[in-house]
C-alpha positions as a Markdown table, in Angstrom:
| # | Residue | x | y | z |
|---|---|---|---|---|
| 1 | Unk | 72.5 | 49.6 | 18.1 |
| 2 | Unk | 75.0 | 49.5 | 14.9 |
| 3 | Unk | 74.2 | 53.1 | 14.1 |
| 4 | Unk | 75.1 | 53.7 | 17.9 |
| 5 | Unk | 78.3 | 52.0 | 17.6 |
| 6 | Unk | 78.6 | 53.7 | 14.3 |
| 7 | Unk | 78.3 | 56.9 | 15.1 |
| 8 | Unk | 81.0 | 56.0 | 18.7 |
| 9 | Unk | 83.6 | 55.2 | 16.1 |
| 10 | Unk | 83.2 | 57.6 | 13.8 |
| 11 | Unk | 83.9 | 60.4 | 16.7 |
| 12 | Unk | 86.5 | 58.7 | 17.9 |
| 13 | Unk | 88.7 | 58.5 | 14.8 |
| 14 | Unk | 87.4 | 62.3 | 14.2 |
| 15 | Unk | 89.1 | 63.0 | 17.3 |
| 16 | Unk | 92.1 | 61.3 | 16.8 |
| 17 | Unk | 93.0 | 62.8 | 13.5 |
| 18 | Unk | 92.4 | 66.7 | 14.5 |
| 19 | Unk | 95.0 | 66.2 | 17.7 |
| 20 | Unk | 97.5 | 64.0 | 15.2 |
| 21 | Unk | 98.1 | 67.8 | 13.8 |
| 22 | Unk | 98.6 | 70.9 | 15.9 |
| 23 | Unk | 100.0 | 69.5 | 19.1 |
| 24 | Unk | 97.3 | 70.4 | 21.1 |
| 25 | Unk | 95.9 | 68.7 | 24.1 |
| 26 | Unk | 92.9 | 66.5 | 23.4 |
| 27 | Unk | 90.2 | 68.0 | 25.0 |
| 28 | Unk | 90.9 | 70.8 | 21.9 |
| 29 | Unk | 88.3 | 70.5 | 19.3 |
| 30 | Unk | 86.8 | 72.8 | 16.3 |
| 31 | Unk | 83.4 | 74.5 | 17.1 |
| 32 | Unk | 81.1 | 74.5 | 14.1 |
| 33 | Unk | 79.6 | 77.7 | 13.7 |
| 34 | Unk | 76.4 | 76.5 | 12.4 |
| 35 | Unk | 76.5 | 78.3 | 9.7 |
| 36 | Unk | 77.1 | 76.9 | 5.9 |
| 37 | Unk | 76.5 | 78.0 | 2.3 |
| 38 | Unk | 75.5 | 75.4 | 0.6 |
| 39 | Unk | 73.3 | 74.5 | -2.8 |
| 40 | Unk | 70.8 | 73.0 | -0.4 |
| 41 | Unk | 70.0 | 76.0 | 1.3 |
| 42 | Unk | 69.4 | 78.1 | -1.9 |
| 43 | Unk | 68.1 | 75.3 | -4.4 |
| 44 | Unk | 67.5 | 78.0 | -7.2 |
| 45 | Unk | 71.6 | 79.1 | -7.5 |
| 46 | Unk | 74.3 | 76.8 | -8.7 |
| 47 | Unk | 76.5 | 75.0 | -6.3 |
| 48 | Unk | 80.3 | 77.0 | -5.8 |
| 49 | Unk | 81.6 | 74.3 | -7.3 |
| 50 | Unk | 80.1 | 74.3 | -10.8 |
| 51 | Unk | 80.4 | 77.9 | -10.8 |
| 52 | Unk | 84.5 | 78.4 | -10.0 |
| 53 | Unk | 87.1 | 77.6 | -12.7 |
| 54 | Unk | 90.0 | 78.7 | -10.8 |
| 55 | Unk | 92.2 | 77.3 | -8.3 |
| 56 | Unk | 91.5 | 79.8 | -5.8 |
| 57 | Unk | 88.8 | 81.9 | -5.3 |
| 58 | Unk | 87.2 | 84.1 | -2.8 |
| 59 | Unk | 83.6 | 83.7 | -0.8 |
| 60 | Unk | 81.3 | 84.9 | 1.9 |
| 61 | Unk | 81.2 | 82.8 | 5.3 |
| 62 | Unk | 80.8 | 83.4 | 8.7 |
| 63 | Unk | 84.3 | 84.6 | 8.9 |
| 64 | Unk | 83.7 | 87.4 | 6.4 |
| 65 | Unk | 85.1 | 86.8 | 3.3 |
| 66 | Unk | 88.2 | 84.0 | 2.8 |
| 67 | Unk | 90.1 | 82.1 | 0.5 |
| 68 | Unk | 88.5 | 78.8 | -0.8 |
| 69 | Unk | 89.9 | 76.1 | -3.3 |
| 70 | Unk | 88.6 | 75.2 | -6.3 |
| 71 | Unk | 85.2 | 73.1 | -5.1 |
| 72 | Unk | 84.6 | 76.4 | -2.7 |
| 73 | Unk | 86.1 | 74.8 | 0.0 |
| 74 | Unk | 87.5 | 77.0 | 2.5 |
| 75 | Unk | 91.7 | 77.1 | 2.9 |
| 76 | Unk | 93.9 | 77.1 | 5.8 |
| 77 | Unk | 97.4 | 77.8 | 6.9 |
| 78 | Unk | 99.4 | 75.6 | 9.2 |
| 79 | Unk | 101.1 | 78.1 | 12.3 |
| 80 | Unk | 104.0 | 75.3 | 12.1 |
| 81 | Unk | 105.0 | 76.0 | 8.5 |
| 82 | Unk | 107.8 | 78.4 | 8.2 |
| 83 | Unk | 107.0 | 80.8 | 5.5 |
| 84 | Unk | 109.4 | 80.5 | 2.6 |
| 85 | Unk | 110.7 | 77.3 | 3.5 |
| 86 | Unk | 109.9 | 75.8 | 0.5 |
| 87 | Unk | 108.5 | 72.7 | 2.4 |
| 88 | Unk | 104.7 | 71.5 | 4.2 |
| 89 | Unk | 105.3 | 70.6 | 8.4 |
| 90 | Unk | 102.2 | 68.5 | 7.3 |
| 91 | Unk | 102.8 | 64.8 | 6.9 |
| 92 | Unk | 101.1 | 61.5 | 7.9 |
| 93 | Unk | 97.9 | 61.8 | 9.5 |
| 94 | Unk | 98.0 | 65.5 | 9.2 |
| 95 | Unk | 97.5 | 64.9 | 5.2 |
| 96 | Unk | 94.5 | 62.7 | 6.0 |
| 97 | Unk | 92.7 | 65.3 | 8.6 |
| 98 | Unk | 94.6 | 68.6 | 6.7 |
| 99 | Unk | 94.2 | 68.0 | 2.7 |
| 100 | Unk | 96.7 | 70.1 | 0.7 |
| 101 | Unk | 95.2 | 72.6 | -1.9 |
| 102 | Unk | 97.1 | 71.3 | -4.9 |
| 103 | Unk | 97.1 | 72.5 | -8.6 |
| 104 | Unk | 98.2 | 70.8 | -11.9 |
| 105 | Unk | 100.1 | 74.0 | -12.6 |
| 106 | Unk | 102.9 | 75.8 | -11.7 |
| 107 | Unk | 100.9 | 79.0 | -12.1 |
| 108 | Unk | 97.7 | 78.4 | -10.2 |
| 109 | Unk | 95.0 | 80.4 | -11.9 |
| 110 | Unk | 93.3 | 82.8 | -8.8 |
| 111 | Unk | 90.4 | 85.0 | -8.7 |
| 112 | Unk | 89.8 | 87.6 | -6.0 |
| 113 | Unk | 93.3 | 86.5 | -4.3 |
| 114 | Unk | 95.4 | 89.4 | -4.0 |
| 115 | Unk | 98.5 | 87.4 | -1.7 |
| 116 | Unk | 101.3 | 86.3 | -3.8 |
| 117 | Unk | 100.4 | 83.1 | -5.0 |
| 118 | Unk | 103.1 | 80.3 | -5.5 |
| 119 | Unk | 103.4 | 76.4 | -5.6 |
| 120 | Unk | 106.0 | 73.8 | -3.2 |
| 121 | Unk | 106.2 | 70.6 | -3.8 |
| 122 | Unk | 104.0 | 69.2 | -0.8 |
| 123 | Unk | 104.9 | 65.9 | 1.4 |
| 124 | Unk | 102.3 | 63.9 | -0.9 |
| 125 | Unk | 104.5 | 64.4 | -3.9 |
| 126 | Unk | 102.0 | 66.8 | -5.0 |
| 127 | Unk | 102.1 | 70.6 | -6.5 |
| 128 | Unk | 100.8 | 72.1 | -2.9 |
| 129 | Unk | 99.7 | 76.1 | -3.5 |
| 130 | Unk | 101.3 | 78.7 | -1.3 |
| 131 | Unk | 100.0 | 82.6 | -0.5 |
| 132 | Unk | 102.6 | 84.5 | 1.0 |
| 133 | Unk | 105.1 | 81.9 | 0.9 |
| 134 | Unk | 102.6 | 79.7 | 3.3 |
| 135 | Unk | 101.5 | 75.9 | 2.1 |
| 136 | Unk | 97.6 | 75.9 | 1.9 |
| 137 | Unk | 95.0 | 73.0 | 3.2 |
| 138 | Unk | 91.7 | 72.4 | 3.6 |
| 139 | Unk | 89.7 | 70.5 | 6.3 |
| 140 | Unk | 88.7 | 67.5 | 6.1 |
| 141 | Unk | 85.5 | 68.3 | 8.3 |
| 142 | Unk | 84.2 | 70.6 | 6.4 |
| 143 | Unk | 81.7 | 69.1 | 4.3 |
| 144 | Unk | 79.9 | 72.1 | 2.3 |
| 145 | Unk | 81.6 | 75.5 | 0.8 |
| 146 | Unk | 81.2 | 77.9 | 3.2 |
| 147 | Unk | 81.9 | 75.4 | 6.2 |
| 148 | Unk | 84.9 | 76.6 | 8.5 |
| 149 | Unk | 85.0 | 74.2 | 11.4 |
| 150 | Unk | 88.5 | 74.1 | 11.4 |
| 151 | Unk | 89.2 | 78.0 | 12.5 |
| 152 | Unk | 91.6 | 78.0 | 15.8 |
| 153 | Unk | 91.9 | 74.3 | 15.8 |
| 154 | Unk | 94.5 | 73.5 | 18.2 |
| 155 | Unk | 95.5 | 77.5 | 18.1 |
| 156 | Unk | 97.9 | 76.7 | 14.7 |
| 157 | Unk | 94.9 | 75.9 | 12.0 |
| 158 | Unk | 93.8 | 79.2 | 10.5 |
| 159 | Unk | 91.5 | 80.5 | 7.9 |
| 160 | Unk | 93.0 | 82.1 | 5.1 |
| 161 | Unk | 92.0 | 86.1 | 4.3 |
| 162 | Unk | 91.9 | 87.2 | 0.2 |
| 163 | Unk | 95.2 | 89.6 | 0.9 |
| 164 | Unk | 96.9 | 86.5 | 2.6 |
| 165 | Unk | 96.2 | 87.5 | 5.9 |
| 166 | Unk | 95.6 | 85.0 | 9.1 |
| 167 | Unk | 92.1 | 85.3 | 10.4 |
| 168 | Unk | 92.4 | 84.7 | 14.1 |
| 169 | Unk | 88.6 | 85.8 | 14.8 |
């Protein structure tokens, strides 16, 4: 019964979080793919995340290939960020569901990234990373590199392609 009840609340503040961001309608939810890359599923390779020095990197999902932060966790824009602004539209609960991809730097060290790479000062206070002028995030939902259950969320969370692209697959 408590892992019921658990498991109730759980979705339910999963669900409010995504539609806090995006200003879609609530019925409007990611759709796992099913598909992950993680350690566990190839036990002899070392995890993304011990492998990857850089801020940003580049790997293989079931979007092709994509931008991914420094623990191989796959980036996102934001449609309601206006490139070049110089600020994040992300704030509040948006932080919590949307985490910005942030860097100790002002000159985020990249690998396989080919859009101009930049830093803003993010709503958190933080250095928040930019391609193409664009503040990046990642999703809070995604639990393993290689995860992208945030694509299309609400129709303004996007994944992020190496040249800086949106990938609206």
């Amino acid at each position: 019964m408590r892992r019921t009840i658990l498991y109730s609340i759980t979705a339910l503040v999963a669900a409010a979080t995504l539609t806090a961001c995006g200003g879609g309608s609530d019925d409007e939810t990611p759709e796992s793919t099913g598909e992950t890359t993680s350690a566990e599923e190839s036990p002899a390779e070392e995890s993304p995340a011990e492998e990857m020095s850089a801020d940003l990197s580049t790997a293989e999902t079931s979007l092709g290939t994509v931008v991914v932060d420094g623990d191989g966790m796959t980036a996102y824009y934001f449609s309601n960020d206006v490139k070049d602004s110089g600020t994040s539209a992300c704030s509040g609960d948006c932080l919590t569901a949307w985490p910005p991809i942030t860097t100790e730097s002002e000159t985020p060290t990249v690998e396989g990234v080919t859009g101009e790479i930049g830093t803003i000062t993010g709503t958190d206070g933080s250095t928040q990373i930019t391609i193409d002028g664009r503040p990046i995030y990642t999703f809070a939902q995604d639990t393993a590199p290689g995860d992208v259950n945030g694509q299309g969320v609400n129709d303004v969370w996007w994944v992020i392609a190496p040249d800086g692209a949106e990938i609206t697959d």
